[in-house]
Residue, then its C-alpha position, 0 to 999 in steps of 0.5 A: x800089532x798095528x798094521x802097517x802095509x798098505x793094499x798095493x804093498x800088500x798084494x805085491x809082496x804075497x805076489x813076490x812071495x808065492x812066485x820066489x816060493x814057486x820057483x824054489x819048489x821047481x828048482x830054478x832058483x833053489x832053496x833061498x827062494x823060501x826067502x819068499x816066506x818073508x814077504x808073504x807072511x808080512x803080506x798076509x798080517x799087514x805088519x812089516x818089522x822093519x818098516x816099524x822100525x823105520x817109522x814107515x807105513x804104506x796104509x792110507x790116512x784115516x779120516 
């Protein structure tokens, strides 16, 4: 798969993802803080669904 989550995209969804996974295992926001799963796998394979099917992509252009 073609990657498609740029550096800042990246960083702040792993940042997202590890804090709503935190927060779940203290038990401040129960169990949908595994929702954080998403952002952090998309963070750590560089490729988000949804923007693929939006035509999007936050990497920067090769020149």
């Amino acid at each position: 798969m073609k990657s498609n989550v740029g550096m800042v995209d990246r960083t702040l969804r792993i940042l997202v993802g590890l804090a709503l996974i935190a927060l779940s295992l203290t038990g401040v926001i129960g169990a949908w803080g595994w929702i954080g799963l998403l952002p952090l796998a998309t963070g750590i394979f560089r490729v988000c669904p949804a923007y693929s099917l939006l035509g999007i992509s936050t990497c920067g252009r090769k020149a």
